[in-house]
C-alpha positions, 0 to 999 in steps of 0.5 A: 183645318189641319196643316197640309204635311210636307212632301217626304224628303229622301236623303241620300248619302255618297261619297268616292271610294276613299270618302274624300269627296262626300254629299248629302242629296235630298231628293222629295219623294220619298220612297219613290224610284229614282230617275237615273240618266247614263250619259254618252258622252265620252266622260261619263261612258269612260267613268261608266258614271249615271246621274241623278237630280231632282230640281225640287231637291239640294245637294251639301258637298263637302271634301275632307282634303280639297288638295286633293279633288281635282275640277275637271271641264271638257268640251262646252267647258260649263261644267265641273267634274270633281274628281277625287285625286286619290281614289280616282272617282267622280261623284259630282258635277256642278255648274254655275248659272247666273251666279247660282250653283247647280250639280247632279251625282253620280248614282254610282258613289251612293251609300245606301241606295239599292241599284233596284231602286233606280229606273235608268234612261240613256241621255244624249245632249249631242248637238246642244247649244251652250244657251240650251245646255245652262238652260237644262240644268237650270230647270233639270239640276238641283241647287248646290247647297 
């Protein structure tokens, strides 16, 4: 009986506006619409940030100048916004759970993905509990690589 294939692997690449803060998301399925969440919390409404994972996919994060990405945490304090210093653009938040690290980008920063390809939702997480809120990522979020 022949080997079953693996499931297609999409890689997606972003970056800020200056290319500082860059990622590399490898999100299965392929050529399949993109899940895309617009938080309204106050941060996310202000970036006019929209995240994406997939809890089967990885992220690779790199930064060509790590002086210049500030990590910026607000209300439950469980999570980290990189922000580029130098262009002002947050493509990434990660949260450490349990001694693993998790993230979501900013759907916003991809390099070549077209916005028809993306099926957005709205999100409120008002109300969550800390305990629920690291328990959500952790099924939700996809591995820091």
């Amino acid at each position: 009986m022949p080997a079953e294939s693996a499931a297609p692997v999409r890689q997606i690449n972003g970056s800020c506006h200056c290319g500082n803060i860059r990622f590399v998301f490898h999100r299965p399925g392929g050529d399949e619409q993109i899940p895309v969440r617009a938080c309204s919390c106050s941060f996310c409404v202000k970036y006019r940030a929209v995240w994406t994972s997939h809890p089967e996919g990885s992220v690779a994060l790199s930064q060509d100048d790590p002086a210049q990405v500030q990590r910026y945490r607000f209300g439950s304090k469980t999570a980290d916004f990189f922000i580029c210093t130098n262009c002002g653009v947050a493509p990434i938040v990660t949260s450490d759970i349990d001694g693993a690290n998790y993230a979501v980008v900013n759907v916003n920063c991809f390099d070549d993905v077209d916005p028809s390809e993306m099926v957005e939702s709205s999100t409120n997480f008002d109300g969550e509990g800390t305990d629920d809120r690291l328990a959500r990522r952790q099924r939700n979020w996809m591995r820091l690589a």
